[in-house]
C-alpha positions in Angstrom: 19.6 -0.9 -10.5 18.9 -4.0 -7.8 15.6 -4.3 -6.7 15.9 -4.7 -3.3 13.2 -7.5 -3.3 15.0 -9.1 -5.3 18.6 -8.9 -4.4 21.0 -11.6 -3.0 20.3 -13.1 0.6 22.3 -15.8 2.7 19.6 -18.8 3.1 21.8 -19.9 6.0 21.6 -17.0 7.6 17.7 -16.6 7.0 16.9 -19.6 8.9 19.1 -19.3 11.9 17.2 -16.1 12.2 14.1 -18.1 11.7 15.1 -20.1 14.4 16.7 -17.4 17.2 13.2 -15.3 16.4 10.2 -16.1 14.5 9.6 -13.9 12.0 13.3 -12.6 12.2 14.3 -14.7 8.9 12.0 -13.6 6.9 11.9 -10.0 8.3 16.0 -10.1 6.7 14.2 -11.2 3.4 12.0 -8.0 3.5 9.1 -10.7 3.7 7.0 -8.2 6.3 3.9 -10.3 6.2 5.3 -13.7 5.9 7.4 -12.7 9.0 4.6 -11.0 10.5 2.5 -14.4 10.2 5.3 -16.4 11.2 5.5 -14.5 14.3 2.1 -14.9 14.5 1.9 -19.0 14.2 4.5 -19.8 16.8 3.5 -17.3 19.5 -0.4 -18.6 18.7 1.3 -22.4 18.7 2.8 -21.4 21.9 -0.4 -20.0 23.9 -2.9 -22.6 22.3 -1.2 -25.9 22.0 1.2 -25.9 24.3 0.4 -26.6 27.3 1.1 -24.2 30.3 2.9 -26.3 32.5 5.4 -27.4 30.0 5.7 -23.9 29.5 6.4 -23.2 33.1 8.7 -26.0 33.2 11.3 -24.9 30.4 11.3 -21.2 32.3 12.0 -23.1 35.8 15.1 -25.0 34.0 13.4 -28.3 34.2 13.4 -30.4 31.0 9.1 -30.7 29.8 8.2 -33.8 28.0 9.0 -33.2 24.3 5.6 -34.0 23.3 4.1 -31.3 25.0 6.8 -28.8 23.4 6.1 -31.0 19.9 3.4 -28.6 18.2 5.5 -25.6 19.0 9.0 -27.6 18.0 7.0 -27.9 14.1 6.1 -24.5 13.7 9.7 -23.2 14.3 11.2 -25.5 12.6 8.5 -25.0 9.4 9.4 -21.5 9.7 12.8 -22.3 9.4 12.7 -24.7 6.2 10.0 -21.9 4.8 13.0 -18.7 5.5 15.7 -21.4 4.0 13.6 -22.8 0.7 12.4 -18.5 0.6 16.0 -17.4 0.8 17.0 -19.9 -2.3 14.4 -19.0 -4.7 15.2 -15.4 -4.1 18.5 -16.2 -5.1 17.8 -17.9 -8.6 15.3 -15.4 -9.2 17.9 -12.6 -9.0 20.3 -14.7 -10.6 17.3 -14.9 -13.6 17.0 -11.7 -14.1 20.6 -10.8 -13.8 21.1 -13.5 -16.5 18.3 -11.4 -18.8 19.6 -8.2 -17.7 22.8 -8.8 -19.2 21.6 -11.1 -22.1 18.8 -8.1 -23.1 21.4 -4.6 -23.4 23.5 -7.1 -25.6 20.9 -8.0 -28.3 19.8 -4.1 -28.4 23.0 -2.9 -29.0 23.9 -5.1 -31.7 20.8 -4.6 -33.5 21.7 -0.4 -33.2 24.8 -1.2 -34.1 23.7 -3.2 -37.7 21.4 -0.4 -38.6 23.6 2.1 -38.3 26.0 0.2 -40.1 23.3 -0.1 -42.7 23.4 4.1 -43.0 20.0 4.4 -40.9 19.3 5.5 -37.7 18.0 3.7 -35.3 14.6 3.8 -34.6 13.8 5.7 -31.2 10.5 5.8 -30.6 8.4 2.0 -29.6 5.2 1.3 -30.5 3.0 3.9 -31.2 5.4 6.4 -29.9 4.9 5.1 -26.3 8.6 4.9 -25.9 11.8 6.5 -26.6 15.5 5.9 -26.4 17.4 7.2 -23.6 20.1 9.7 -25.3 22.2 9.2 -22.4 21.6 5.3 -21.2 19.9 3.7 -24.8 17.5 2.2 -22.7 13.8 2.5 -23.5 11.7 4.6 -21.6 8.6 6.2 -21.6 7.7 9.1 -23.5 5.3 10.8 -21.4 8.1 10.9 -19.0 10.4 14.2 -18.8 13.2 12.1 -17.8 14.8 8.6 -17.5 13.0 5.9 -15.9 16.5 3.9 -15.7 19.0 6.6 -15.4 16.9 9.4 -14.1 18.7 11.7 -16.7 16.4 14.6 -18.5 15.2 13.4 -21.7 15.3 15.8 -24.7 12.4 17.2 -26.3 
């Protein structure tokens, strides 16, 4: 029922990946080519910008100038805020569609519910019989479909 696109992530935890790897916060958000470029921008920031002997510095244990480690130091810490801010919206947008998930079976079932009141039977077929009702869920699904797009259950002839 959850995408898993879609469902709940720790942003915290999203960009202290982002900053122990590149790439590795947004790999957690299933991001592959946002991490992928991520990945891609630091190591690139680190062979291009950076010069060599700062690099050879911070391996020997001796403290570089930070302006030489500067270019590299902005596109960590812009993947970091990027994994953080991506982790957020994530979150609201499940939250959204939880929120219309819920608010959508409600309204359905109450409009079943005052046609059969009414003596008739609720309609199951959409538009242009593109759709039917689930006999086992209620949930709209297609009709050229054998079973269930929701519940995976057989769908009656």
């Amino acid at each position: 029922m959850s995408d898993p696109d879609i469902s709940r992530r720790r942003p915290w935890l999203a960009a202290a990946l982002a900053l122990l790897v590149s790439g590795l916060g947004h790999a957690y958000l299933r991001r592959w080519a946002r991490a992928f470029g991520w990945y891609a921008v630091v190591t690139a920031t680190l062979v291009f910008l950076v010069p060599d002997g700062a690099i050879d510095q911070l391996v020997a244990g001796d403290r570089p100038p930070i302006g030489a480690l500067a270019p590299a130091l902005v596109a960590v810490g812009a993947s970091v805020v990027d994994a953080y801010v991506l982790a957020v919206r994530n979150n609201r947008a499940r939250e959204r569609q939880a929120a219309s998930t819920d608010a959508a079976p409600d309204a359905s079932e109450s409009s079943r519910d005052e046609a059969t009141q009414d003596g008739d039977e609720p309609d199951s077929s959409g538009p242009g019989d593109s759709t039917v009702s689930c006999p086992h869920c209620g949930r709209d699904t297609d009709a050229k479909l054998e079973f269930c797009q929701w519940c995976a259950d057989p769908l009656e002839p």
